[in-house]
C-alpha positions in Angstrom: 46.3 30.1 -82.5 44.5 27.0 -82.1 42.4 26.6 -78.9 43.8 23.4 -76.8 41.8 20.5 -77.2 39.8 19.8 -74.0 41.0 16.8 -72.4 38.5 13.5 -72.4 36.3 13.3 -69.4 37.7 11.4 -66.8 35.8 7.8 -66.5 34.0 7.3 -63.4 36.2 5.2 -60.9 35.2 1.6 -60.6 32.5 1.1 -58.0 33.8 -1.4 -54.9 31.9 -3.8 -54.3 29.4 -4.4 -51.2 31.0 -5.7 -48.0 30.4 -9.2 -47.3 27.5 -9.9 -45.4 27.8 -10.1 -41.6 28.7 -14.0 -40.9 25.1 -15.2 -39.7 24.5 -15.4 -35.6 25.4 -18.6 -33.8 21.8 -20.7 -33.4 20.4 -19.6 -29.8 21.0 -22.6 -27.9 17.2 -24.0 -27.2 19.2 -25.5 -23.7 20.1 -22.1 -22.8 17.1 -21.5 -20.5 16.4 -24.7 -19.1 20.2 -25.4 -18.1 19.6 -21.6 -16.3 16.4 -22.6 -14.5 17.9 -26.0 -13.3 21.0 -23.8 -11.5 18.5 -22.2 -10.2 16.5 -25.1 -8.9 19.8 -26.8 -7.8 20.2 -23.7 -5.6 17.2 -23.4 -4.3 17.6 -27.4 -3.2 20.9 -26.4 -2.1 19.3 -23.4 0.3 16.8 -25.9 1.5 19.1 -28.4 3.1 21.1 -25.9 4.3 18.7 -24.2 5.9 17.7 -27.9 7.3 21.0 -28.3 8.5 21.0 -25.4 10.8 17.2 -25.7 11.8 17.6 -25.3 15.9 14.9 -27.7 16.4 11.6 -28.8 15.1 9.0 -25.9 16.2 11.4 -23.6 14.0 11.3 -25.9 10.9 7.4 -26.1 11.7 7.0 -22.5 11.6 9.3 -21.8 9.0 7.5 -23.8 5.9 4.1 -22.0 7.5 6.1 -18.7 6.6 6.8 -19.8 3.4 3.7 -21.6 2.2 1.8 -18.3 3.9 4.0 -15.9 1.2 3.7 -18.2 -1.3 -0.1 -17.6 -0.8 -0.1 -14.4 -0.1 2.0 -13.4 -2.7 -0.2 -15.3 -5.3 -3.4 -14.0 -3.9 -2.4 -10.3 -3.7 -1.6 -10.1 -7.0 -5.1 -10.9 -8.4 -6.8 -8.1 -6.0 -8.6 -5.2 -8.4 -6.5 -1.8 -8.9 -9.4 -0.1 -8.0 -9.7 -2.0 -4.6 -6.7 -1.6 -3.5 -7.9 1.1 -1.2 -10.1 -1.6 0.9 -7.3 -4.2 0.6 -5.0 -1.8 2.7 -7.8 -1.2 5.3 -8.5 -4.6 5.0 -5.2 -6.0 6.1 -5.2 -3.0 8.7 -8.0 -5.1 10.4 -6.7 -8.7 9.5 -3.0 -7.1 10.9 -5.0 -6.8 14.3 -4.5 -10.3 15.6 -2.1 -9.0 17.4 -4.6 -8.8 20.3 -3.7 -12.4 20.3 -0.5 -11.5 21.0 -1.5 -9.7 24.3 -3.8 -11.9 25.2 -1.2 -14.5 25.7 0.4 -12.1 28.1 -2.7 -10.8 30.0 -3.5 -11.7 33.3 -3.6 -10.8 37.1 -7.1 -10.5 37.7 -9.2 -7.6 37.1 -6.3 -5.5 36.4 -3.2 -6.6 35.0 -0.4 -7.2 38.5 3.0 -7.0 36.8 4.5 -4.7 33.4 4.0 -7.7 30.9 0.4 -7.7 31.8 -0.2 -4.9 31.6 1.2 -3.9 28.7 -0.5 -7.5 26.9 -3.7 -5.4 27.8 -2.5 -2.4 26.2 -1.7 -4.4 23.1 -4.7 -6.1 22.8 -6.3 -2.9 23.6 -4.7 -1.0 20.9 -5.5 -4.1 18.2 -9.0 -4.5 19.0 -9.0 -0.7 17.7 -7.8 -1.8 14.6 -9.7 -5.0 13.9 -13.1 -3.1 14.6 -12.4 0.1 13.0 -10.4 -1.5 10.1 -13.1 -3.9 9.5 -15.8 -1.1 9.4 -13.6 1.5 7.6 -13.7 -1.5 5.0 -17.5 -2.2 4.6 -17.9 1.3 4.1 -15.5 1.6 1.5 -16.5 -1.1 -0.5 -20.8 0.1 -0.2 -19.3 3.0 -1.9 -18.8 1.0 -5.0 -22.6 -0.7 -4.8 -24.6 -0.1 -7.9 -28.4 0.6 -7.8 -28.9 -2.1 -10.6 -26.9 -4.4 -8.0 -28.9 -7.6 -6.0 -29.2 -7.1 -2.2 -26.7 -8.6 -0.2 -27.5 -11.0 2.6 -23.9 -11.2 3.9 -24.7 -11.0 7.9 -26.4 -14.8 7.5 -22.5 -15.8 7.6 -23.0 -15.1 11.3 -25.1 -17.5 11.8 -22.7 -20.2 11.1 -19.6 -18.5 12.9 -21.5 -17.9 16.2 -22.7 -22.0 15.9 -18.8 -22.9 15.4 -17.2 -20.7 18.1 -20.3 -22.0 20.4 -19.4 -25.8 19.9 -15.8 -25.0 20.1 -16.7 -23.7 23.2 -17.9 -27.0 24.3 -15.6 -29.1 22.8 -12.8 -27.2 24.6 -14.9 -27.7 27.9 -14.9 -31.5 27.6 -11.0 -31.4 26.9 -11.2 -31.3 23.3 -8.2 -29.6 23.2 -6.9 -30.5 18.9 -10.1 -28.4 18.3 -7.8 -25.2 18.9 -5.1 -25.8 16.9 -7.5 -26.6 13.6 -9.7 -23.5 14.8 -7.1 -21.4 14.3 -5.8 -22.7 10.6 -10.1 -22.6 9.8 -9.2 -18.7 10.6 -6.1 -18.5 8.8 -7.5 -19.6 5.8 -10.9 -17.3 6.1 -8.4 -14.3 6.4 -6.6 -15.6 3.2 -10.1 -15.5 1.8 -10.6 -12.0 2.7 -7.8 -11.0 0.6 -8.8 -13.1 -2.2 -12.4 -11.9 -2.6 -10.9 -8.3 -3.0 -10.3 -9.9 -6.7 -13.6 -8.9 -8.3 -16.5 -5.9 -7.1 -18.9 -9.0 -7.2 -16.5 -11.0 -4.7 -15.0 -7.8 -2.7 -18.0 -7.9 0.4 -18.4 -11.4 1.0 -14.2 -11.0 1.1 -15.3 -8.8 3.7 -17.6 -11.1 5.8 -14.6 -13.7 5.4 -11.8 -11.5 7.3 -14.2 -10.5 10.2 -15.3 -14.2 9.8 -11.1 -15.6 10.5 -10.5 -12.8 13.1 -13.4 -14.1 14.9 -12.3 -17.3 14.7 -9.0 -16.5 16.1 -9.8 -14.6 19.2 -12.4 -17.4 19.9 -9.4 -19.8 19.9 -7.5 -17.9 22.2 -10.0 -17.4 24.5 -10.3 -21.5 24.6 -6.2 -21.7 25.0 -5.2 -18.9 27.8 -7.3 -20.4 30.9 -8.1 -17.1 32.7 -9.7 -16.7 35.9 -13.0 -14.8 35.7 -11.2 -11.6 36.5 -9.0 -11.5 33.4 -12.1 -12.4 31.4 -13.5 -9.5 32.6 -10.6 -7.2 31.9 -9.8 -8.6 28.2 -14.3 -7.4 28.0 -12.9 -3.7 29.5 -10.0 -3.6 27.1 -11.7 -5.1 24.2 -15.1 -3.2 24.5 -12.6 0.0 25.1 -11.1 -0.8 21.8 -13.9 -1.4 19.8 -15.7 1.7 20.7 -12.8 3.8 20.1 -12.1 1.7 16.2 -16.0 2.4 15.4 -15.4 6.1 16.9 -12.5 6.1 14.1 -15.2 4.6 11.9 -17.6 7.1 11.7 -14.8 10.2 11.1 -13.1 8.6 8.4 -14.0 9.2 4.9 -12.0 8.8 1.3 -10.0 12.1 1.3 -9.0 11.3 5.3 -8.3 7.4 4.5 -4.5 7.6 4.1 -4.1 9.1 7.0 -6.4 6.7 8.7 -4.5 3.7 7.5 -1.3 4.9 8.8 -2.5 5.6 12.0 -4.1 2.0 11.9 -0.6 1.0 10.8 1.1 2.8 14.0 -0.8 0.7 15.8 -0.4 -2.7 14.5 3.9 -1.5 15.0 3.0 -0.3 18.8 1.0 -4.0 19.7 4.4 -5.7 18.7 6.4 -3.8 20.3 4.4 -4.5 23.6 4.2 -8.0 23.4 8.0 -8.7 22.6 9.0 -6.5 25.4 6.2 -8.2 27.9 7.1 -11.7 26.8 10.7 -10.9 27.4 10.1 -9.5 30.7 7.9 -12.9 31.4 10.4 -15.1 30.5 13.5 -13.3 32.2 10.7 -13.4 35.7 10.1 -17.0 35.5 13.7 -17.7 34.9 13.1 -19.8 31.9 15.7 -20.4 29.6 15.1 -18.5 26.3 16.7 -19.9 23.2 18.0 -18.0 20.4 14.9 -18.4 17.6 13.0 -17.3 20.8 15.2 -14.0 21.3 15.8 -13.4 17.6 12.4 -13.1 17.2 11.8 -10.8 20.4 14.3 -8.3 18.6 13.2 -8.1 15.1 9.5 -8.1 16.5 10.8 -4.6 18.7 12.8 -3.3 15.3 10.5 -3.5 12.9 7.4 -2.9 15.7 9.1 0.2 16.3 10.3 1.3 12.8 6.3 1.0 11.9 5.3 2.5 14.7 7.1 5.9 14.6 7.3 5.8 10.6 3.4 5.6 10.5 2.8 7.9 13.0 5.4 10.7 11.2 3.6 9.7 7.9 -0.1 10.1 9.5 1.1 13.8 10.5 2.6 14.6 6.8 -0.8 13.4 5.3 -2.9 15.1 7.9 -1.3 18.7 7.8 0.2 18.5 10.8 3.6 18.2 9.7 4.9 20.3 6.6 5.4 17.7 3.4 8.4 18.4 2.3 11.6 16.3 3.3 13.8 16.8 6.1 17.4 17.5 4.7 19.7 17.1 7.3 23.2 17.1 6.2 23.9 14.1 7.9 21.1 11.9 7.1 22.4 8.6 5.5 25.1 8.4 8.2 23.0 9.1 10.9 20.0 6.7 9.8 23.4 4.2 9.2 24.3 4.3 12.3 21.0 4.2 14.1 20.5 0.7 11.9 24.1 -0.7 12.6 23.4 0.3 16.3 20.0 -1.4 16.5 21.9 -4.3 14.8 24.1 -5.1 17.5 21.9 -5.0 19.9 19.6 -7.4 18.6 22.9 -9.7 18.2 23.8 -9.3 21.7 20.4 -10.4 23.0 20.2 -12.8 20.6 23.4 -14.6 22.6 21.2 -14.8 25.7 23.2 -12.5 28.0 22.2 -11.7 31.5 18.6 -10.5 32.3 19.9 -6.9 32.8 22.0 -6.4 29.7 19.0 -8.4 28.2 16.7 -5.8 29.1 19.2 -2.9 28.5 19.5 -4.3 24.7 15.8 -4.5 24.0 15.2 -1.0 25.3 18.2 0.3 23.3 16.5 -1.6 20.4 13.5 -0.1 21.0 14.8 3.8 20.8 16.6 3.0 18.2 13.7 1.5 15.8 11.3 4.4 17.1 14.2 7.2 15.8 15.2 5.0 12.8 11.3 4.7 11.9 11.1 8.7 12.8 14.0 10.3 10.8 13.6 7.8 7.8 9.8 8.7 7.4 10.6 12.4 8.1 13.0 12.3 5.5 10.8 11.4 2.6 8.9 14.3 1.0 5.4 14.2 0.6 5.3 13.1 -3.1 6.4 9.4 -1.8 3.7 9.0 0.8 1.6 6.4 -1.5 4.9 4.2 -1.5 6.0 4.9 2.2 2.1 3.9 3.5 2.4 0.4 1.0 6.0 -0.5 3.0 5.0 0.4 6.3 2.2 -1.6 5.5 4.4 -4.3 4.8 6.5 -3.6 7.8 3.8 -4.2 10.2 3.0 -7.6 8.5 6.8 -8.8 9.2 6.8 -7.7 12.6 3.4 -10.0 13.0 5.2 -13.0 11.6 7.8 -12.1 14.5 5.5 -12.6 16.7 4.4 -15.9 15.5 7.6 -17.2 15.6 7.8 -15.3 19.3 5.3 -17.4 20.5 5.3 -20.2 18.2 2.0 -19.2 16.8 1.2 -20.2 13.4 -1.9 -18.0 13.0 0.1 -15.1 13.5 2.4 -16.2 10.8 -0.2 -17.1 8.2 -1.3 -13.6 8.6 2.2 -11.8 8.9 3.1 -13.0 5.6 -0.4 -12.3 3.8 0.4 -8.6 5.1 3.7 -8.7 4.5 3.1 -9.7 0.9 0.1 -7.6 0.5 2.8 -4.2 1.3 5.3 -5.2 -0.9 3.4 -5.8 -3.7 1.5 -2.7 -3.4 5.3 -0.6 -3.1 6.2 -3.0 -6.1 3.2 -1.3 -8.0 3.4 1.9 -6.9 7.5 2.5 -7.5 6.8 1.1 -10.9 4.0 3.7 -11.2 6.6 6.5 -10.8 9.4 4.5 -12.2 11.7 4.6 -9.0 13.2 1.7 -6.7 12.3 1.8 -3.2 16.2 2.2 -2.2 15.6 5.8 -4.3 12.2 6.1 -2.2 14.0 5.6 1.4 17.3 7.9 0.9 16.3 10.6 -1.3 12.9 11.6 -2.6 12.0 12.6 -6.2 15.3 13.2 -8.6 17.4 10.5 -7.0 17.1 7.7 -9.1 15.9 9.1 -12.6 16.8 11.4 -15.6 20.4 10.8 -17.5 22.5 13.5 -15.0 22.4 16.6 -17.4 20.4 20.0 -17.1 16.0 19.6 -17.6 15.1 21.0 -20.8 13.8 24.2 -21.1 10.3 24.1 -22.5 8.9 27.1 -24.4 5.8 29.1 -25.5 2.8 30.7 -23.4 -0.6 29.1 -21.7 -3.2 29.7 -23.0 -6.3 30.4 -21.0 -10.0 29.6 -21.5 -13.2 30.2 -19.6 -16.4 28.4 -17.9 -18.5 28.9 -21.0 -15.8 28.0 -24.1 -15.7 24.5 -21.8 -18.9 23.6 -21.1 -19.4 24.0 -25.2 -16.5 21.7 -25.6 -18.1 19.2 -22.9 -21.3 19.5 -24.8 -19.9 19.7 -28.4 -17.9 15.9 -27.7 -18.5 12.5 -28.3 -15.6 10.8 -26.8 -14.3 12.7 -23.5 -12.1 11.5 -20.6 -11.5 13.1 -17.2 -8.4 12.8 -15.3 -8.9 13.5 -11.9 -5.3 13.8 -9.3 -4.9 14.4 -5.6 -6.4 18.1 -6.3 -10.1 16.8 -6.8 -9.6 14.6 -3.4 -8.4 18.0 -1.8 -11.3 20.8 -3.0 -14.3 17.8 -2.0 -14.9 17.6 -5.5 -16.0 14.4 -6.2 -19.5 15.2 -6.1 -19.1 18.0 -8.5 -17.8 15.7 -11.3 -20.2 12.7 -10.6 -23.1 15.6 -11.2 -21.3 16.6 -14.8 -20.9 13.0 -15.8 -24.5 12.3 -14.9 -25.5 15.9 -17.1 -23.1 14.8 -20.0 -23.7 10.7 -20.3 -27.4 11.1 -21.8 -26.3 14.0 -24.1 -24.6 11.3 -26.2 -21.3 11.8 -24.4 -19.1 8.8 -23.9 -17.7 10.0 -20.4 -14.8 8.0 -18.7 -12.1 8.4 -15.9 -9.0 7.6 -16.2 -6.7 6.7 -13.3 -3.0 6.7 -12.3 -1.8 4.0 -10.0 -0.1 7.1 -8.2 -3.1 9.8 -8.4 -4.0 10.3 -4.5 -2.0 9.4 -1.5 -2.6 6.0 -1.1 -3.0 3.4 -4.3 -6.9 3.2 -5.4 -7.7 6.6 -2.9 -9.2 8.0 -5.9 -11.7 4.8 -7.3 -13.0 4.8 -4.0 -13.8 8.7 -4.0 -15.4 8.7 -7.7 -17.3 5.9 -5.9 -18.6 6.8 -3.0 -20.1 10.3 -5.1 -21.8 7.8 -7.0 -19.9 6.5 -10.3 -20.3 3.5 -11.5 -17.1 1.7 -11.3 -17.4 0.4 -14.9 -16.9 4.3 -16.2 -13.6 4.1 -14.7 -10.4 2.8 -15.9 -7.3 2.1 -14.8 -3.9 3.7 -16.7 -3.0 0.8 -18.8 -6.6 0.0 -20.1 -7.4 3.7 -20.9 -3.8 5.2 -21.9 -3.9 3.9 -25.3 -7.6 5.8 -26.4 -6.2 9.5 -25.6 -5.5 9.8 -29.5 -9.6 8.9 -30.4 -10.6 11.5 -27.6 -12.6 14.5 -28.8 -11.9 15.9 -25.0 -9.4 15.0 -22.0 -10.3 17.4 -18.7 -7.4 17.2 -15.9 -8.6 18.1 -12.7 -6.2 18.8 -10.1 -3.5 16.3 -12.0 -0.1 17.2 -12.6 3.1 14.6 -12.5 0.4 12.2 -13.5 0.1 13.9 -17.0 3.9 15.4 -17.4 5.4 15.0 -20.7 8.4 15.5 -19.8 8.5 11.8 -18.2 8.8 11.1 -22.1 9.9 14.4 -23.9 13.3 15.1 -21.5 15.3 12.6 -20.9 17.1 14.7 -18.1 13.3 15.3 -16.4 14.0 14.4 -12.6 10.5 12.0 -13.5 11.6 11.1 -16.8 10.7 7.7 -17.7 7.3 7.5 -15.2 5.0 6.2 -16.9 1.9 8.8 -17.5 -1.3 9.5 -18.7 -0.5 10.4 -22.3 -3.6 13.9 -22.1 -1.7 15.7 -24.9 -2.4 13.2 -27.4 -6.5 14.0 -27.1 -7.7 16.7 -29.8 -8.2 19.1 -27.3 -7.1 19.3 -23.3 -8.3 21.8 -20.1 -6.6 21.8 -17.4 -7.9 22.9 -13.9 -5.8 23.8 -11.6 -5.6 26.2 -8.8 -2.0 27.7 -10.2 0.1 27.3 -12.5 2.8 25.9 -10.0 4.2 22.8 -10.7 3.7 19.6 -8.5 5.3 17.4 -5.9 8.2 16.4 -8.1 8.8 20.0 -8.7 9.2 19.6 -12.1 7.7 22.0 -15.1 4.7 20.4 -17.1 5.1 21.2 -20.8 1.4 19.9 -21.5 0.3 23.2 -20.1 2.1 24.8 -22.6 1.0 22.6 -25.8 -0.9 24.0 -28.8 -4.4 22.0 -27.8 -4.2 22.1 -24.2 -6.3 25.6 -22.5 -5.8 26.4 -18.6 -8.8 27.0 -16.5 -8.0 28.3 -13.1 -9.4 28.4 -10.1 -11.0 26.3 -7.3 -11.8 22.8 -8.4 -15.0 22.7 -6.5 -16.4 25.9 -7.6 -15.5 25.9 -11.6 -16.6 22.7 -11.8 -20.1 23.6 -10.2 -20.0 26.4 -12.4 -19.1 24.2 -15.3 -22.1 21.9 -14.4 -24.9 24.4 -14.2 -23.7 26.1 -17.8 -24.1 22.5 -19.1 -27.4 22.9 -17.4 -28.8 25.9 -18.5 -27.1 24.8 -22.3 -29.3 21.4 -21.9 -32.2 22.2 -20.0 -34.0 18.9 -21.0 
């Protein structure tokens, strides 16, 4: 039999053709933006006349465009200050924040000592202030000689006094002959010195004759309340007592303090700037309920948000100071009820303020401002207490801001504009600083306040599980790598501020540099417990300021980097803020260390850091773990470079 025929191979089915092409976008509308921004204007006019419309009278209107022409400032002025000086800035506004004493010198009085509770407690205040102005002041100086080069032209700063001692002398005469306008322009001549302090924080070449203005504006300002109380000679000699008290303990502070103690010292600094408040809007409520005055509602607004946020900053800084200083563990407080008790604290304190707002009878008066007062003080406590110690940098910045609001308070209190000027530059000085620093660990500052680190990041499912083995490595196989590189960068974290380190490393980059070694620091916005802690401690051990970078000028050269040493680093330089998208810090922005050819890592463990979260770097094919004290392997590290380089 024939085989069958096969059959003819089946032709290839027609090919369809292409979909038509997406119909092309609409033309953006070049309008778009400008239509948006005129809404916005148009609201903002709207606010305006709004806000004109229900303006109580014309002191308020007067003291609300210095509030916002003071932000406006500060805000603008802030942002230029130096990464690396944001240290001083903080200690800088701690001393600026101290015109408070002017505060309490509006109440003082009685003679050599004060005769009734709002007297005495203005002396406290200005007491407490005068700490603050002198040891803030100081603590500043000394933070910013740290940053002095030897190639550097002396500095002549202390002339300046000159000039202020001939101004405050002929305002002393002026006032005598019943000059009194002198006092009011006095005080803006101060206001706009302190703004100048601030702004000469901008540049290291600036940053001490910003300095010499602050002290100059504070000067300025106590000089012009002097002029405007009209003491007897006794109170004269009791603000000397009070004031000379205060300065000696602030230069007392002064001399303690050094870069690994500074955040602790600045919150202190901060409790006191929240205390002062406190004090005067409880003295000139008890003033103005004793003379019988009538008290209008701007006047006891102001009394009660003085008292809330005096007190919030007050308690806050001082929990804060005892996290930072060891005396209280770091870890958060968990109570099971935290958000409704801390709600209910803040809806209590509310109502208060409200109630005294309406301008009820001397005694429920005085029974709302104390229940305002224990309410901020436990409101401040629990909230602080409740944040872990991983959020102190953000939690100094806004209590730093918080005392700057509770100044402006004040000025509105007592209808001083000074005190508002400054407020706001504080104010605006904290918030930018928690602006930078929540961006810095990619979290709000809602996620700061209520929970602590995992609140606010990763995508909700389970961290990843990283795998593979450290590898470890030893004094001698480092100092060859150190020696043997051309490009190396060294990533110092809290754990060099803790060991007293600083020294150490200035000595290797000092051994390294003339080897040929291109040496350079590289700095997270978060490394330290306060923002710029650590520029100020590579610094003060002597390294030039120039050799260190901030995170977004070095991050991109980790991949041309022969060598990248960590030294007490660790969420700082976690790649899981990019690898893991269910990281509890995923998203942070870090220093990329992996991407260098090679990476060592000193630490004292292998425990992970304050976010509790594994670090996969230590893990990775080029990094090597060198354990121990950061102090002693890296003197060892710099006496093998040493004896390897003897010339």
């Amino acid at each position: 039999p024939q085989p069958s025929p096969r059959p003819p191979p089946s032709s290839p089915p027609p090919s369809q053709p292409p979909p038509p092409p997406p119909p092309p976008a609409p033309p953006a509308d070049p309008t778009a933006p400008y239509v948006a921004g005129a809404m916005q204007a148009a609201g903002g006019g709207a606010g305006v006349l709004c806000f004109g419309a229900i303006s109580p009278n014309p002191a308020f209107s007067s003291m609300a465009t210095v509030l916002a022409l003071s932000t406006t400032i500060g805000y603008q002025v802030v942002w230029g200050v130096s990464p690396a000086l944001h240290s001083p800035l903080m200690a800088a506004t701690n001393a600026i924040s101290g015109v408070t004493a002017l505060g309490g010198m509006h109440l003082m009085g009685g003679g050599l000592l004060p005769g009734t509770s709002a007297q005495a407690l203005g002396a406290i205040a200005t007491g407490i202030s005068i700490i603050n102005i002198v040891g803030g002041s100081a603590v500043t100086a000394k933070m910013l000689d740290h940053f002095k080069r030897k190639t550097d032209p002396p500095e002549f700063y202390h002339y300046y006094a000159a000039p202020v001692a001939l101004t405050v002398g002929g305002y002393t005469a002026g006032n005598a002959f019943g000059f009194t306008q002198m006092t009011p322009l006095l005080e803006t001549a101060a206001a706009l010195l302190c703004i100048g302090g601030i702004a000469g924080l901008a540049t290291q070449r600036t940053a001490r004759l910003g300095n010499a203005s602050g002290i100059a504006g504070i000067t300025l300002g106590l000089a012009a309340t002097l002029g405007a109380v009209h003491w007897d000679l006794g109170t004269y000699a009791q603000f000397a007592a009070v004031g000379g008290g205060g300065a000696a303990v602030g230069m007392a502070v002064y001399k303690r303090v050094d870069p690994t103690s500074l955040p602790q010292t600045v919150a202190a600094f901060h409790s006191l700037v929240g205390a002062a408040a406190v004090m005067t809007a409880v003295g000139d409520y008890a003033n103005c309920i004793g003379a019988h005055a009538a008290v209008d509602g701007v006047r006891l607004t102001s009394i009660g948000l003085a008292t809330a946020i005096g007190g919030i900053t007050t308690t806050g800084s001082l929990i804060a100071f005892a996290k930072l200083n060891g005396n209280l563990p770091s870890a958060a407080l968990k109570l099971p009820v935290r958000d409704a008790l801390n709600a209910s604290m803040g809806a209590a304190m509310l109502i208060s303020m409200a109630v005294l707002a309406t301008g009820p009878s001397p005694a429920v008066g005085l029974g709302c401002l104390g229940l305002t007062t224990v309410l901020s003080g436990a409101l401040g406590l629990h909230m602080v207490h409740s944040i872990g110690g991983a959020d102190m940098p953000v939690v100094i910045t806004v209590l730093n801001s918080y005392s700057g609001w509770a100044l402006c308070a004040e000025g509105f209190m007592l209808n001083q504009p000074l005190l508002t000027t400054v407020g706001a530059l504080i104010g605006s000085s904290g918030a930018i600083l928690t602006h930078v620093m929540c961006e810095a660990m990619n979290r709000s500052i809602v996620s700061v306040v209520l929970g602590g680190y995992g609140t606010a990041t990763g995508t909700g499912g389970p961290a990843m599980k990283f795998e593979g083995e450290a590898k470890f490595t030893d004094i001698d196989s480092t100092a060859a790598l150190l020696t043997g590189s051309k490009q190396v960068i060294i990533v110092p974290g809290y754990g060099l501020a803790v060991a007293n380190a600083q020294h150490t490393v200035a000595e290797l980059y000092k051994l390294l540099t003339p080897l040929g070694v291109n040496v350079r620091f590289a700095i997270h916005p978060v490394a330290g417990r306060m923002p710029g802690q650590l520029n100020v401690l590579l610094a003060e051990a002597g390294v030039p300021y120039d050799a260190v970078h901030e995170m977004e000028e070095i991050n991109d050269d980790f991949d041309k980097t022969d060598l990248t040493l960590v030294i007490g680093a660790n969420d700082t330089v976690n790649s899981a803020a990019e690898e893991d998208p269910n990281s509890a810090i995923a998203g942070m922005p870090v220093l990329k260390v992996w991407r260098s050819k090679e990476v060592v890592v000193l630490k004292r463990s292998m425990g992970s850091g304050y976010a509790g979260v594994e670090n996969p770097v230590f893990i990775k094919d080029n990094t090597n773990m060198l354990l121990g004290d950061a102090k002693k392997t890296l003197e060892a590290l710099r006496a093998k470079v040493a004896e390897m380089n003897p010339n």
